[in-house]
N, C-alpha and C positions, 0 to 999 in steps of 0.2 A: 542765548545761552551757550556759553563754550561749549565745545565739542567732548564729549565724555572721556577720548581720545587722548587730548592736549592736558586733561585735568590730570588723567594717569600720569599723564609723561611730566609734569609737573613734579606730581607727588615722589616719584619714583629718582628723578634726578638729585634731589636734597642730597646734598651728600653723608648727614649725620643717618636720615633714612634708609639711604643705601646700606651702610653698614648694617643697621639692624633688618634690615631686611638679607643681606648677604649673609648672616647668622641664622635668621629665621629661618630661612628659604633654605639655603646651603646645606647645612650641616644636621638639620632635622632630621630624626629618619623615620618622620611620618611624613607621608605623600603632604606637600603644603601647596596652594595656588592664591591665587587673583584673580578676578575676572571685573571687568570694568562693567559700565552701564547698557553698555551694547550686547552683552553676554558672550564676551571673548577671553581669551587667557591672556595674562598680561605679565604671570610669571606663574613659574611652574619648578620645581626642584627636582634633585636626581632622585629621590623617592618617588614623586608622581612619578616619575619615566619610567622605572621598575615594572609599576602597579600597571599602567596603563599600555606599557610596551611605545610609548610616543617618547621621539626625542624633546627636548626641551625647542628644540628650532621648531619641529613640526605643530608642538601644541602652542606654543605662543602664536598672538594672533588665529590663531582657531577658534569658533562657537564653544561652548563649552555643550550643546546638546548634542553635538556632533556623536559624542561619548555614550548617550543618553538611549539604550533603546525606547522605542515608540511607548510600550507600556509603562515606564517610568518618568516619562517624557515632562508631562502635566502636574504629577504633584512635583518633580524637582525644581521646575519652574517655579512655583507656586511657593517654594520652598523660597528659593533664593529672592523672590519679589520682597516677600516679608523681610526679609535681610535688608534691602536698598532701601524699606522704609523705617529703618532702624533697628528693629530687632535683632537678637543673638538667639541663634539656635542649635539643635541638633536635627539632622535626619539621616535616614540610611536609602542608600539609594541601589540603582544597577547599572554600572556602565558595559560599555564592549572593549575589552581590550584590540589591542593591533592585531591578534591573534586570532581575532574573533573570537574568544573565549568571554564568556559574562560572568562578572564579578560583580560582589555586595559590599558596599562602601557605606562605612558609616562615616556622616562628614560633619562638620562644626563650621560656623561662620558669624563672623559680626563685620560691620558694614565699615568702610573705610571713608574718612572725610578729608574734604580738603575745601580750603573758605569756610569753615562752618558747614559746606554740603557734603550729602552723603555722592563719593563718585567711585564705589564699588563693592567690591567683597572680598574678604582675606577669610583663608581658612585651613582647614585637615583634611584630611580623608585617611580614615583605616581600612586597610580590607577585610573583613569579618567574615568572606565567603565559607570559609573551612569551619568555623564555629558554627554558624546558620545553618550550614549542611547537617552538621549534625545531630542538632537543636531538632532540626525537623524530624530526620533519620525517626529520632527517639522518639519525639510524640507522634508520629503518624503509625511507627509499631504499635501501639494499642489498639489501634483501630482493627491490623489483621490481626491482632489474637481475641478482639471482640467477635470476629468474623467465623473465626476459628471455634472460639465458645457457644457462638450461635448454630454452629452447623452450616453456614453457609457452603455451596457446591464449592468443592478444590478449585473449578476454572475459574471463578471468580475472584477468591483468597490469591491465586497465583498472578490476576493480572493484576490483580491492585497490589501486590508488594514489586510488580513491576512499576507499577504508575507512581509508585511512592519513590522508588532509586531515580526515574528519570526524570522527578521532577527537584529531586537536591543534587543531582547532576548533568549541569546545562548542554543540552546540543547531545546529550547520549541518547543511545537504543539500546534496551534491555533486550533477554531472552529466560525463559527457564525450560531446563530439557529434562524430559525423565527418563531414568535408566530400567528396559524391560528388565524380565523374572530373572531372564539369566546373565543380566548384567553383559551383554554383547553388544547391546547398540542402545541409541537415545533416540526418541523422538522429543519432536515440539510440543509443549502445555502451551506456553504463552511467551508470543512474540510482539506484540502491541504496532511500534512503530518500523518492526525489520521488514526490509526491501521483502516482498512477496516470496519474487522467483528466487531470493537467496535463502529464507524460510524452508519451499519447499524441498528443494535442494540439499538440505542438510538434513531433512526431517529424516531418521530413519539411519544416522550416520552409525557408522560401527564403532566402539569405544576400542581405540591403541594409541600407540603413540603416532607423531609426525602426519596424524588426518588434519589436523587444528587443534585450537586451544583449548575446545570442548571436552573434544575426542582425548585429548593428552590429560587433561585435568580430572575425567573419568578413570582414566587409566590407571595415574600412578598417585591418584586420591589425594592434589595439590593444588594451589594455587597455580597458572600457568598465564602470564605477562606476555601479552605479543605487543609491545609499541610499537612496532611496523611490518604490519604485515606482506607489504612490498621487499620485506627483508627478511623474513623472521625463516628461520629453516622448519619450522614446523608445520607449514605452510602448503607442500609442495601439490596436495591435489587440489583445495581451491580458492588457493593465494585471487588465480585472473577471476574468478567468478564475483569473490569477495571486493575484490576491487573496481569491475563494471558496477558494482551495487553501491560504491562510493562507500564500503566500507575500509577503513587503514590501521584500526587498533584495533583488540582485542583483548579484553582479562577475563579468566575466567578460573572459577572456583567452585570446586566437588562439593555438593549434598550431601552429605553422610549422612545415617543414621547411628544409635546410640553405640554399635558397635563395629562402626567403622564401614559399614557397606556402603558400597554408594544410592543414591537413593537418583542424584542427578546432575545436574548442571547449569548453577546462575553462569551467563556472561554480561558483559558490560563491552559495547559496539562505540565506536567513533571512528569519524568521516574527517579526520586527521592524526597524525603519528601522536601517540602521546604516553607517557610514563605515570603510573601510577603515584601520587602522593601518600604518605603515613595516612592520611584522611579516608583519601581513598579506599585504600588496604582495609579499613575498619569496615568499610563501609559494606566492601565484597564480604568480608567475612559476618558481618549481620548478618545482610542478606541470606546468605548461605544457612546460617542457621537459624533464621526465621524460616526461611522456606523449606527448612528439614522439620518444622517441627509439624508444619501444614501440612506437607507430606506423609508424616509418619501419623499424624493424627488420622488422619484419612485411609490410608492403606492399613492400619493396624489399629480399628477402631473395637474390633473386639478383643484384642488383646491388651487394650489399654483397659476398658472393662474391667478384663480380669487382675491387671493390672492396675486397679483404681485402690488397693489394699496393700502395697508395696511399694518399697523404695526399690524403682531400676536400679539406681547407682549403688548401691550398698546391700540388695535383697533380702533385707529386714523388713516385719510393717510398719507402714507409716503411720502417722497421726491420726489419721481417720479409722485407723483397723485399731491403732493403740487406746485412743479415748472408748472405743467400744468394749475392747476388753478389759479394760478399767472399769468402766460403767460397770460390767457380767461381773466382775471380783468383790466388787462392791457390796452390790445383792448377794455373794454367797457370802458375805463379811458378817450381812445383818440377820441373819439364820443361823449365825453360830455365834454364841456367850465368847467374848474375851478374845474373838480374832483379830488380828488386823492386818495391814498391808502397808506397802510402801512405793512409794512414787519417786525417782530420782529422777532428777533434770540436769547433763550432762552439755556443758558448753567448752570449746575446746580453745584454749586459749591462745593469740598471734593466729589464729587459723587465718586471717583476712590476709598479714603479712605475706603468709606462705605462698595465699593464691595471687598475690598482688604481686609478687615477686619471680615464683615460682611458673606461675600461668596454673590456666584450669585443668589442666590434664595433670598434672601435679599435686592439686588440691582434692581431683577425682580419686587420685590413688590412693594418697591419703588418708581420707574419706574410707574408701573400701577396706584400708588395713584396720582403722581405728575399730571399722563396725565389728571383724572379728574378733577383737580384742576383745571387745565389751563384751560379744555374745558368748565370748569363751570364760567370762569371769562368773557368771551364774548358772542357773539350776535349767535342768530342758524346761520344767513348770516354768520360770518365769517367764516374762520378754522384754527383750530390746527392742528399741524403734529408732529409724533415723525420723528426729521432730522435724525437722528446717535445716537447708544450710549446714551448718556444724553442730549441729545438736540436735543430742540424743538423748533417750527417755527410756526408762526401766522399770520396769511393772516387776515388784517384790510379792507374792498376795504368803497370806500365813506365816509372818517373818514378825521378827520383833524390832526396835530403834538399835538394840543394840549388833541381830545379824546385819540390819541394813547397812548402818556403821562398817563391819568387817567387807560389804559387797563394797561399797564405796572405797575405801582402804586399798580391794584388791587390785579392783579399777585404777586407781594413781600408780597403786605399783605396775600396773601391766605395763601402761600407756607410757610411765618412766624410760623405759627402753627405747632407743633410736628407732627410728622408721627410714627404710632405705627405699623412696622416693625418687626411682628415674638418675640412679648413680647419685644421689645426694641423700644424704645424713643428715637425717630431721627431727628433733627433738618439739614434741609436746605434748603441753599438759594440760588437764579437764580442771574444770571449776564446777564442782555440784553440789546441788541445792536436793534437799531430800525434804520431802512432806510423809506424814504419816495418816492412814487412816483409822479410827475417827476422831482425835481430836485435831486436823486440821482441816478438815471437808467430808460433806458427804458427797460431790460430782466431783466427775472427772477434770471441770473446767477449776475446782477450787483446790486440788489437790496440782495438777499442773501449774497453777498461776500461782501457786506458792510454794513448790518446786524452785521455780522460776525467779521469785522475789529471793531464796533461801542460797539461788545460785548467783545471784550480783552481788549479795554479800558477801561471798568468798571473792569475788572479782576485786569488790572492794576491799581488800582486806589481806590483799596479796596474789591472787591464784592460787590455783594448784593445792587446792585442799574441799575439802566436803562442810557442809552446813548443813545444821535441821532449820527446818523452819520456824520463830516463834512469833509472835504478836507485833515485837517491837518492830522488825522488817516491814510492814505496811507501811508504817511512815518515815522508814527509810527510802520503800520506793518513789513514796508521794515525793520524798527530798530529793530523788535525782530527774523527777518529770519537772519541779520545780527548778533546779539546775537550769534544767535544758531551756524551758521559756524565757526564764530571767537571762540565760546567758544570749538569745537571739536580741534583748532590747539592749543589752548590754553592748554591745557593737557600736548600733549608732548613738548611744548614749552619753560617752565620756567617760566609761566607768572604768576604764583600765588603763595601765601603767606601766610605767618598766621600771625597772630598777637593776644597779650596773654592779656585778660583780668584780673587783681590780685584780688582774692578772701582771703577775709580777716575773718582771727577768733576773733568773736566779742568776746568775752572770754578774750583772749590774745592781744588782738589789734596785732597781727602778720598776717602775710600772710601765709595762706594757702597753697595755689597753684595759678591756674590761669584756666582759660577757654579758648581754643582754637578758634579763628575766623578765617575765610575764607576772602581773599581779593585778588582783581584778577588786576593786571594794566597792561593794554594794551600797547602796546609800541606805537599806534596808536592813540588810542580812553581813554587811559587815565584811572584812578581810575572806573573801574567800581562798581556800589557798590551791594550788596552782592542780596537786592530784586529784581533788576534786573537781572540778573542771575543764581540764584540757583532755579525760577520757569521757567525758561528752561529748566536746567540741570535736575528737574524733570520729567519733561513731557518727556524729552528725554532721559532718564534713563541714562546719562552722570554723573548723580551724582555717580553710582556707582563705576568709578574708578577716580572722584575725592573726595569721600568719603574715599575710602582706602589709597591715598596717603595723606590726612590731618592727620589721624591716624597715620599714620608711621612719617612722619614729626612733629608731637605733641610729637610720646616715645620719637623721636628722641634725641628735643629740652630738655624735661622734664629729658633724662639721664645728656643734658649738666648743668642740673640747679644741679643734684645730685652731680656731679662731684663739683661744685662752693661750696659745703656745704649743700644745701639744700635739704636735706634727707626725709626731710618728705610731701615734695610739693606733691602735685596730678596736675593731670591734666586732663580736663575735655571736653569730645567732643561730639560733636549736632550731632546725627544719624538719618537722614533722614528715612520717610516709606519704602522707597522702599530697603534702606539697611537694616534697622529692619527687614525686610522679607525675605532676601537673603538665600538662604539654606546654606548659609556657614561660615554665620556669625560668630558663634563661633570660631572656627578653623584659619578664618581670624586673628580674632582680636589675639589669641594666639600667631599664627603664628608673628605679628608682634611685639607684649611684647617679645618674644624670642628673636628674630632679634635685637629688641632694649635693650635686658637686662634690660626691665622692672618691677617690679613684678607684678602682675596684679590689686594687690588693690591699685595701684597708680594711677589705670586711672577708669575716673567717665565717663561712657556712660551716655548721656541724651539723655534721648528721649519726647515725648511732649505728653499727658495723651490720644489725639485723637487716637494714635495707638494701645493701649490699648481695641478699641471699640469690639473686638472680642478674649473676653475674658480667652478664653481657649486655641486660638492659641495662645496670647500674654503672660500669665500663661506658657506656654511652653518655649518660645522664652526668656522669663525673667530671669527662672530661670539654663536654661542651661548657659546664660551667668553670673549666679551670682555664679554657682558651677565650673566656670571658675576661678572665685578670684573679677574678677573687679567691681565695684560697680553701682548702678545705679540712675540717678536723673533722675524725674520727670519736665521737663521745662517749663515754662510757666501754673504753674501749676494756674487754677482754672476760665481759657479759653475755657476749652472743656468743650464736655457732659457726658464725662466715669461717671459711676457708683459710687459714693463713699464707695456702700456696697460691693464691689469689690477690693477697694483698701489696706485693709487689709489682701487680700491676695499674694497681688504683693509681690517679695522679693526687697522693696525699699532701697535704704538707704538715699535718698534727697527728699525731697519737694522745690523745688523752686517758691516763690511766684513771680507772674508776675509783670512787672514796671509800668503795668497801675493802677496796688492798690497803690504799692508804692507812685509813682508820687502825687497822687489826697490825700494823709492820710492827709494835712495838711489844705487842703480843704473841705473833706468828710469823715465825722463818717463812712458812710459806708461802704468806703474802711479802715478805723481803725479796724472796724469790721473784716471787710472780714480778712486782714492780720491778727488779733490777732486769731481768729476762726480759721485758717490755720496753724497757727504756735501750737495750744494749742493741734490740732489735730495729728497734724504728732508726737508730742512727746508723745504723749497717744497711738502711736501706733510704738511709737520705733523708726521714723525717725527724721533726722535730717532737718530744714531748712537753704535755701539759701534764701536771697532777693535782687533782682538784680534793676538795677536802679536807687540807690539810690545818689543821688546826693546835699542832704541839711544835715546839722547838726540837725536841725528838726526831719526828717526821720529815722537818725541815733537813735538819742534819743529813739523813738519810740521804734524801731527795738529793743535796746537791755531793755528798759523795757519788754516788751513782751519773752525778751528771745530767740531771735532768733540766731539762731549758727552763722552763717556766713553770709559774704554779699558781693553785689562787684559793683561798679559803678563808676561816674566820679567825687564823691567825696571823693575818695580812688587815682585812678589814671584810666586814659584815656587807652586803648586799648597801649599795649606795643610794635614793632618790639624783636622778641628776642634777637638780640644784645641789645636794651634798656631794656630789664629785666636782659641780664647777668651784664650789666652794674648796673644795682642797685642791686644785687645780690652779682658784685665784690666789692664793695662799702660797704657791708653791712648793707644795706640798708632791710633788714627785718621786720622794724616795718608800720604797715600802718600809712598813713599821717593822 
């Protein structure tokens, strides 16, 4: 039997092989290898070398379990046997970098032939390490708040959310230190795997600055980063001690409690220099406040008691104090002829944006203003409650539908008024749902729950207005839990589609490109259309992988238009918040311009100016995707509250003016205004506009006196299937109507 060896070198010299292997291997930028019959590397790309820290010289001819620690050793083996006896597969493994660092690799493989024999294995490998971390992170937290709900002792709760950090991050030693009564010094709770004598040593440190990373992070109530403690100047009394104990990194991050005290101090120890990843940073800051809530649970166990009828954040009662004195109104309801009461259910609308954008200390404040507001629009007799989250509940008792009405009313009007939010100008508005008692319930839970129903259909229906509850809303609600199921099979189903709106250069009276939409038909329930639907797929983060397949089915299409001639079309697609926030955004979208042989300035992400509200993460997120290639528009521009002194730093390339200006120019100077103000602006600072909507010869006119670049609506042509755009493509049909 030839030598496994010779078969490679066989395989690998073909010269048409080569090429496709110098493609494969080359220019992938997933880790690709080979390994022959012997279980050696036979080729290995500049991504493996990245991942694994080995040059391409060092790993060719190497074992491939070289890479393998011991505990992974046997099933990867096992893995790759079933490969050499034909099989395709997937598995995740753990190798050791050059660095000694262990990483999780998910890898793919099918078997390589040559004569009809199988003489290896070709494959991938992704590093999934920072995902898996935090995969774990999150499910292993249930466990210490089960711990926590159980009463388990504090020292036990403290060393398992130790044993949980170092077990999603390799080769580390945890600590958590508590700060005594008068916040002057820390001792040790739980050190699990720290050096003893460098434990004891610390135990009992004084919290200032320039002791350590402990001591500093106590101090000035922050995060505090020592990648090298052989260098770090905060160091100076016990840098050598820390390093006899083979410790060289350090991060470490304050325990607060709810208003800011310190309570202690997680760290995170490694026995090499090393810098924190984004991953990381999440990770500390969990921790941190998981282990403030053990903490506070514990130390302030009768005050939570007392506190078991109250919102901390807001100092309204909560749901549990709220359904009781609902219950109590109720009973004095039914003792008196012709009373009754009223239940409002208050949900605040974009509240996720704000926190999503804004961070939670922003949403905190928020929060705390809104609850004033509400509590200042009613009577001392009634009450307010913070329900959940962003919602809140009002107990009306001796009122009538039509006072409840005027309290509702007052409430939109309070809430109207900006909220100034941490130096930022915040606008928003409540969606409530009003039940009455007794013709809508006699319990607290049937008067809430259709509150509740009475307050989605204002959501549905626009925001920012009030509803009573009637009949018909039941099987409104049944229609959107309906939604939502259908809409999960509906993914891998085939049930959705796109369809291309033509974007026309007003310049050239040519087409541009076109705009990707979302359309879902049910084989059941028929054309569903897009506003029903995609505010489920929000709330239920379903948009995420139906956001990524509209993407790839967009390069898709937009390759077939290239291929028909049209070379210079773009195509343009609506990215939802919660995708604009993905940590993976970038790489996503790459990933599928590859896949589709796109280039990347042929496709216009839009996104809508509200995501923009947190400025410096969205500065981030902007321009990673503009040093990607793909472009960026602005939709629905001049709807939101973003900053205009702000927008000159975004890397834009579109201004889209919204179709409620458009619509009303022939109507209203001040929508004239507004669009010519909009367009005079975006070209003063380099962007180009879009205006959508446009459906009269009027508005046309307009548009290109003013100069506006581009436009697209149904006085151009209607929403396309893409066989009817290749059909007027194959036609050559290029000029707009």
């Amino acid at each position: 039997m030839p030598k496994t060896g010779e078969k490679m070198e066989s395989l690998t010299q073909s010269e048409s092989l080569f090429d496709i292997y110098k493609s494969l291997f080359d220019f992938n930028p997933d880790a690709c290898y080979a390994i022959d019959l012997d279980g050696r590397f036979r080729l290995f790309n500049e991504a493996a070398s990245r991942i694994t820290g080995l040059s391409q010289e060092e790993a060719v001819g190497s074992p491939f379990s070289s890479l393998i620690p011991k505990d992974q050793l046997p099933g990867t083996v096992s893995f790759f046997q079933r490969v050499l006896q034909g099989e395709r597969g997937q598995f995740d493994t753990a190798i050791r970098g050059k660095d000694g660092s262990r990483l999780t690799l998910s890898l793919t493989a099918v078997p390589v032939y040559a004569d009809g024999e199988v003489c290896g294995v070709v494959g991938t490998a992704r590093d999934v390490t920072e995902k898996n971390r935090i995969t774990l992170l999150l499910n292993e937290q249930n466990r210490v708040l089960e711990m926590i709900a159980n009463s388990h002792p504090l020292q036990e709760v403290l060393e398992q959310i130790l044993q949980i950090v170092e077990q999603v991050s390799d080769q580390n030693i945890c600590s958590i230190m508590l700060a005594d009564e008068d916040h002057e010094s820390l001792w040790m709770a739980g050190s699990r795997n720290l050096p003893e004598a460098y434990s004891s040593l610390i135990d009992g440190i004084a919290i200032g600055r320039n002791i350590g990373s402990c001591s500093t992070a106590a101090h000035d109530k922050r995060v505090v980063v020592a990648s090298d403690i052989a260098k770090d100047s905060q160091w100076p009394v016990y840098r050598e001690q820390a390093l006899e104990c083979g410790l060289r990194a350090c991060w470490s991050a304050p325990i607060l409690d709810s208003g800011g005290d310190v309570l202690g101090v997680f760290a995170i120890y490694h026995s090499r220099p090393h810098v924190p990843t984004e991953t990381d940073m999440h990770v500390i800051e969990k921790t941190a406040h998981l282990a403030s809530l053990a903490i506070r649970h514990y130390r302030a166990e009768e005050h939570i008691k007392f506190m078991a009828f109250y919102d901390p954040l807001t100092g309204l009662p909560n749901k549990r104090l709220f359904s009781q004195r609902v219950a109590e109104a109720v009973g004095r309801c039914r003792t008196k002829e012709n009373d009754t009461l009223a239940v409002l259910y208050i949900d605040l609308d974009r509240f996720k944006l704000i926190n999503d954008t804004l961070g939670h200390s922003a949403g905190d404040s928020l929060l705390q203003q809104v609850a004033k507001r509400v509590a200042g629009c009613i009577r001392k007799t009634d009450i307010a409650s913070r329900h959940s989250g962003d919602e809140f509940t009002v107990l009306l008792e001796h009122t009538s539908k039509e006072a409840a009405g005027l309290v509702a009313k007052r409430i939109l009007t309070e809430l109207a008024n900006p909220f100034d939010v941490e130096d930022n100008e915040i606008f928003i508005t409540p969606s409530i749902g009003i039940s009455m008692y007794p013709p809508d319930g006699e319990t607290p839970e049937d008067l809430l729950r259709k509150a509740d129903m009475a307050m989605y259909q204002v959501k549905k229906e626009g925001k920012n207005s009030f509803h009573f509850y009637d009949e018909t809303l039941s099987s409104r609600t049944f229609d959107r839990l309906q939604i939502e199921n259908e809409l999960r099979k509906a993914i891998g189903a085939d049930q959705f589609s796109l369809v291309f709106q033509p974007i026309v250069d007003l310049t050239t009276g040519k087409l541009a490109g076109a705009e990707a939409l979302l359309r879902w038909e049910h084989p059941e329930m028929g054309n569903i259309p897009p506003d029903r639907f995609i505010p489920v797929a929000e709330e239920t983060g379903l948009i995420i992988p139906i956001g990524e397949w509209v993407l790839q089915t967009a390069c898709r299409e937009l390759r077939e238009w290239q291929k028909a001639g049209a070379e210079t079309f773009t195509i343009a697609v609506n990215l939802s918040l919660r995708q604009f926030y993905q940590p993976d955004l970038t790489e996503m979208i790459g990933r599928i311009l590859e896949e589709a042989g796109i280039s990347p300035e042929k496709l216009t992400i839009e996104i809508t100016e509200s995501m923009t509200m947190n400025v410096k993460k969205a500065t981030s997120i902007l321009y990673r995707l503009k040093h990607s290639g793909v472009k960026i528009s602005v939709d629905d521009f001049g709807t939101g509250y973003s900053s205009l002194s702000y927008l000159k730093e975004f890397p834009i390339d579109y201004l889209k003016i919204d179709r409620s200006f458009i619509r009303d120019i022939a109507l209203s100077n001040g929508n004239k205004n507004i669009a010519a103000t909009i367009i005079t602006m975006a070209h003063n600072l380099g962007m180009k506009v879009i205006a959508e909507g446009v459906e009269t010869s009027e508005q046309l006119s307009f548009l290109k006196q003013q100069n506006s670049d581009e436009a697209q609506g149904y006085l151009f042509s209607k929403p396309l299937t893409g066989l009817e755009f290749n059909m007027l493509l194959g036609n050559g049909q290029q000029e707009a109507n």
